[in-house]
C-alpha positions as semicolon CSV with decimal commas, in nm:
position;residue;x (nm);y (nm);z (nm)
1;X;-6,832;-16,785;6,713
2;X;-6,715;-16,592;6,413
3;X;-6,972;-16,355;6,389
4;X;-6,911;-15,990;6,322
5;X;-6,523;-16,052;6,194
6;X;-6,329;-15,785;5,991
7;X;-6,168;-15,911;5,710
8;X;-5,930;-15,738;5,455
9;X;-5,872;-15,919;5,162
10;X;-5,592;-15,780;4,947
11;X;-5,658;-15,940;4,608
12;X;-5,659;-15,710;4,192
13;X;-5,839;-15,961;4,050
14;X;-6,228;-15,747;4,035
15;X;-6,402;-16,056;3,959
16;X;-6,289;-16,268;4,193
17;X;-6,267;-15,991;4,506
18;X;-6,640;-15,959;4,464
19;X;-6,699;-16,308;4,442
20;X;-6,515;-16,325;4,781
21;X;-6,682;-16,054;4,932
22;X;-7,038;-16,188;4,872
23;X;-6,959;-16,524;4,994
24;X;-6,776;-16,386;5,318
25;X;-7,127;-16,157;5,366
26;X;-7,329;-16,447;5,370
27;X;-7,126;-16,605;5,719
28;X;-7,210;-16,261;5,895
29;X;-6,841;-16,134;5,804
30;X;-6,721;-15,802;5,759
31;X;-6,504;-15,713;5,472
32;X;-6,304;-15,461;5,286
33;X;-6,167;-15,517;4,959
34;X;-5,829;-15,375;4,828
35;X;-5,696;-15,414;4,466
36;X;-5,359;-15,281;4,510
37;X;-5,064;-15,401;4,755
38;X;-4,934;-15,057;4,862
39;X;-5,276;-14,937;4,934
40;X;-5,367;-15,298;5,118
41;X;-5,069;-15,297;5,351
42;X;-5,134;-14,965;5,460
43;X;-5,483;-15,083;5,584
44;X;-5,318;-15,368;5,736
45;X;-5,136;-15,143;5,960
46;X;-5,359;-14,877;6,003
47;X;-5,691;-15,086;6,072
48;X;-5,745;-15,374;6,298
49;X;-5,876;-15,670;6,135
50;X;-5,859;-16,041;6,232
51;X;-5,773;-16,147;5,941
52;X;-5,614;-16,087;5,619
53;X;-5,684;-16,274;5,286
54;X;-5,380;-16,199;5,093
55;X;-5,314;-16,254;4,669
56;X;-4,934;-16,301;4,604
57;X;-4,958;-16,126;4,290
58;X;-5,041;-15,751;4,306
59;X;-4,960;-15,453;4,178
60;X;-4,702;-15,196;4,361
61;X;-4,634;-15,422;4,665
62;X;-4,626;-15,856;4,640
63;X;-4,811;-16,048;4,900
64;X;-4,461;-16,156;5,006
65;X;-4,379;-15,852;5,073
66;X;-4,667;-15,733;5,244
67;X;-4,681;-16,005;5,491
68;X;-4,281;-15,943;5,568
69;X;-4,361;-15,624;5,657
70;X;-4,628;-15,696;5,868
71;X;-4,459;-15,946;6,087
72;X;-4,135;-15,716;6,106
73;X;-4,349;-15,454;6,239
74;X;-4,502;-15,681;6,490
75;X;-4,873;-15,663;6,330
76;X;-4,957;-16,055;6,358
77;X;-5,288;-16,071;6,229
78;X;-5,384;-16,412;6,073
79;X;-5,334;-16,428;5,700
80;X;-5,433;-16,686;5,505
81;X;-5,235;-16,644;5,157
82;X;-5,375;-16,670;4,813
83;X;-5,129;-16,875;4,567
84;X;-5,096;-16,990;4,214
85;X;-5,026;-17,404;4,167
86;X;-4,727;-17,326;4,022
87;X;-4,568;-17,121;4,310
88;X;-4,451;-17,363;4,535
89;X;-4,166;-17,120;4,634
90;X;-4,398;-16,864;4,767
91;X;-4,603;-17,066;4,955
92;X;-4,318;-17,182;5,115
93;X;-4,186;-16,849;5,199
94;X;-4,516;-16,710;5,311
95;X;-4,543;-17,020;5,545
96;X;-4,169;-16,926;5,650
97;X;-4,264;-16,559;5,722
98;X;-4,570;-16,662;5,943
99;X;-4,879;-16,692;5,712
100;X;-5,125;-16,900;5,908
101;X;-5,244;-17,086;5,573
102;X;-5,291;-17,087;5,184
103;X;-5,536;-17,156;4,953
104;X;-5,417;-17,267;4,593
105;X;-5,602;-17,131;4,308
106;X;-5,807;-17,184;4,180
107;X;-6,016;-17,300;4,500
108;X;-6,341;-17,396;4,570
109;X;-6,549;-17,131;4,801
110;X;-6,645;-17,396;5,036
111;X;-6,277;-17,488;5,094
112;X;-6,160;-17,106;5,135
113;X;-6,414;-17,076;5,406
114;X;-6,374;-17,389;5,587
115;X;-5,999;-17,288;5,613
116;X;-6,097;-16,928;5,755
117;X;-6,304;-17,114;5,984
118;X;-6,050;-17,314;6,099
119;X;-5,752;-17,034;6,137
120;X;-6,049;-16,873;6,356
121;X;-6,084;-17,196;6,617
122;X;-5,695;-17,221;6,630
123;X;-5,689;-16,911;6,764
124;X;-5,973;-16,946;7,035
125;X;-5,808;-17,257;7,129
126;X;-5,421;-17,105;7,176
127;X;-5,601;-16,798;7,358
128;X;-5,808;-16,988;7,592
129;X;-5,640;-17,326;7,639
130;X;-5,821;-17,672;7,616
131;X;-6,035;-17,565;7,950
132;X;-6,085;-17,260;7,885
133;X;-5,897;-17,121;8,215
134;X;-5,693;-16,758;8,271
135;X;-5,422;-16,946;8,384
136;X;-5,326;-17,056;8,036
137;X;-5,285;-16,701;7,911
138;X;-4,940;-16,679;8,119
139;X;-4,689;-16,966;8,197
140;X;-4,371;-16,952;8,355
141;X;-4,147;-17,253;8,324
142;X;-3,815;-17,194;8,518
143;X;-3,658;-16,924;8,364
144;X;-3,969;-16,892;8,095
145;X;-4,216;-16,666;8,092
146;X;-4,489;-16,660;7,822
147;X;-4,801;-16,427;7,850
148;X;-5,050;-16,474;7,515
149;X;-5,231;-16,163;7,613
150;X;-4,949;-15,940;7,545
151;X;-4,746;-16,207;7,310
152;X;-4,445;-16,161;7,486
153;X;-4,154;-16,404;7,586
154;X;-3,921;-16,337;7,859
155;X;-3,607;-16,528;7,989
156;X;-3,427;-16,420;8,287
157;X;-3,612;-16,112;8,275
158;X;-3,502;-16,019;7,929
159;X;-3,714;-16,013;7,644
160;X;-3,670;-16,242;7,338
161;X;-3,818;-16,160;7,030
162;X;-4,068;-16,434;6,856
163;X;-4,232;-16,400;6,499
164;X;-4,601;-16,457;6,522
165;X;-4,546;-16,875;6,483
166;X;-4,229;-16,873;6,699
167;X;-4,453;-16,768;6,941
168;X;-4,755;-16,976;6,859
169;X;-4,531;-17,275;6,889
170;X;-4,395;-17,215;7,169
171;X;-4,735;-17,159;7,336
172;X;-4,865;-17,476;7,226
173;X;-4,542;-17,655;7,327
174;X;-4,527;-17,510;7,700
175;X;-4,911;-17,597;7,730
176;X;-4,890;-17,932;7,701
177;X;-4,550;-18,050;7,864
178;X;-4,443;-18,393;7,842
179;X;-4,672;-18,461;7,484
180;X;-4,470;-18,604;7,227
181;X;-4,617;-18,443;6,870
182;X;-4,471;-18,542;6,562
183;X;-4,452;-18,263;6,294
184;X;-4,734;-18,305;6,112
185;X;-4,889;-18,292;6,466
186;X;-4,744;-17,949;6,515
187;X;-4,845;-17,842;6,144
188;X;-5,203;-17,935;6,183
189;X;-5,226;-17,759;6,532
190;X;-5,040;-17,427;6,504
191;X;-5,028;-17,396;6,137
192;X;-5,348;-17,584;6,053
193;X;-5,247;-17,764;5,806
194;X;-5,089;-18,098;5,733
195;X;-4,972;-18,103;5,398
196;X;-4,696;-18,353;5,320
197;X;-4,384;-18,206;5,229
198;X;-4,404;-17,909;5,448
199;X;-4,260;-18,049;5,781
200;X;-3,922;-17,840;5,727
201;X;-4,145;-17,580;5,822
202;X;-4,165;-17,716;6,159
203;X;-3,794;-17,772;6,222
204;X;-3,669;-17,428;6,113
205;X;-3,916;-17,255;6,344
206;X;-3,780;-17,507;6,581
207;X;-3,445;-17,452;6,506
208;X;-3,475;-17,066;6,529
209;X;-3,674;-17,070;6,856
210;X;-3,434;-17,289;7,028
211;X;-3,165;-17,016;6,923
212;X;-3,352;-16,731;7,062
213;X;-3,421;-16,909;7,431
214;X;-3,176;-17,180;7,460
215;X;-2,901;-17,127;7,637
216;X;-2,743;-17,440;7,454
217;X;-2,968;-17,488;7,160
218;X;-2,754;-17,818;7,089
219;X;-2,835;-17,963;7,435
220;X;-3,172;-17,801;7,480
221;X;-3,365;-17,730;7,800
222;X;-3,674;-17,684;7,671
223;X;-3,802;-17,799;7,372
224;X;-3,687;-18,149;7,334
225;X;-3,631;-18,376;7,065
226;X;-3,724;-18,707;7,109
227;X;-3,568;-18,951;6,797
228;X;-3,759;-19,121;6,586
229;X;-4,100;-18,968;6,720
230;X;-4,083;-18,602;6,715
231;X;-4,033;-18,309;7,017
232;X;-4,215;-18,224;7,336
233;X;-4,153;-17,953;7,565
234;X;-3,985;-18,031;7,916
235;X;-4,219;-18,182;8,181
236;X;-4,242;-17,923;8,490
């Protein structure tokens, strides 16, 4: 399945970059090492990779930073962010700014790999839907269209702008209409994850997305609260 995957990792730390890099080798990975932020985000937008392993802490440009950047310019591959246990704040704001996961130093190499694994799945299973069929890569719901393929939204016609986990909720919402998920539901299966104390996550990227295609995000017509449980999307 993940055979033959490109994988930056942006991290200054010599010892440990190599130590990553022989450990990625061994599961038939490609990868490309990077030691300075400037230099890494640069390859992130000049070189396709799917994904990005990403230090906080580097020299000319922060991880923060980086992955800011890359989801301003619309460049959403999957990075999984390397933190310290003190820096609760920036795992919080790379989770905000669309990093798919973290991994808190220091980490165990089994862990870090089980987690790549698992950002990997996630994404077959958003880009194929549970069976698998075409039909899943573009749904229109009323006024709604989502295509995965391109990773665009449209109401009415009119494009809406998504980050990269605006979008991944929404896909997951509209494909299974009706479910009720809770939000560690919804953290587990578009963040991957399900960390206590990280379901604000969930309601501020519900919160934004019901501003951007809402046309009363109060008295929503799409993604629905349901008190005391959690949200589903609208049944069609």
């Amino acid at each position: 399945m993940d055979m033959g995957k490109n994988i930056l990792v942006v991290e200054d730390n010599g010892d440990l970059a190599d130590l990553l890099e022989i450990h990625l080798k061994d599961q038939s990975w490609h990868v490309e090492l990077c030691a300075h932020g400037r230099q890494g985000y640069k390859k992130a937008v000049n070189t396709v990779y799917d994904m990005i392993i990403l230090d906080i802490m580097l020299p000319g440009m922060d991880g923060i930073e980086i992955l800011k950047k890359l989801r301003q310019n619309n460049i959403l591959t999957p990075v999984l962010m390397l933190t310290s246990k003190s820096s609760e704040i920036d795992r919080i704001l790379g989770l905000e700014l669309g990093a798919d996961d973290y991994v808190t130093k220091p980490f165990s190499i089994r862990e870090l790999i089980a987690r790549i694994k698992a950002i990997f799945r996630r994404i077959e299973t958003l880009g194929s839907g549970n069976s698998g069929e075409k039909s899943h890569l573009k749904l229109i719901v009323d006024d709604l269209m989502i295509d995965f393929e391109k990773r665009t939204v449209r109401i009415k016609e009119k494009s809406i702008d998504l980050t990269a986990k605006e979008f991944d909720l929404l896909y997951f919402f509209a494909k299974h209409p009706g479910r009720v998920f809770n939000r560690t539901q919804l953290l587990d299966k578009v963040w991957g994850y399900g960390h206590d104390g990280y379901e604000h996550t969930v309601n501020s990227n519900i919160n934004r997305l019901r501003s951007k295609i809402e046309t009363n995000p109060a008295q929503p017509d799409y993604i629905l609260t349901v008190w005391g449980v959690g949200y589903k999307f609208k049944e069609n």
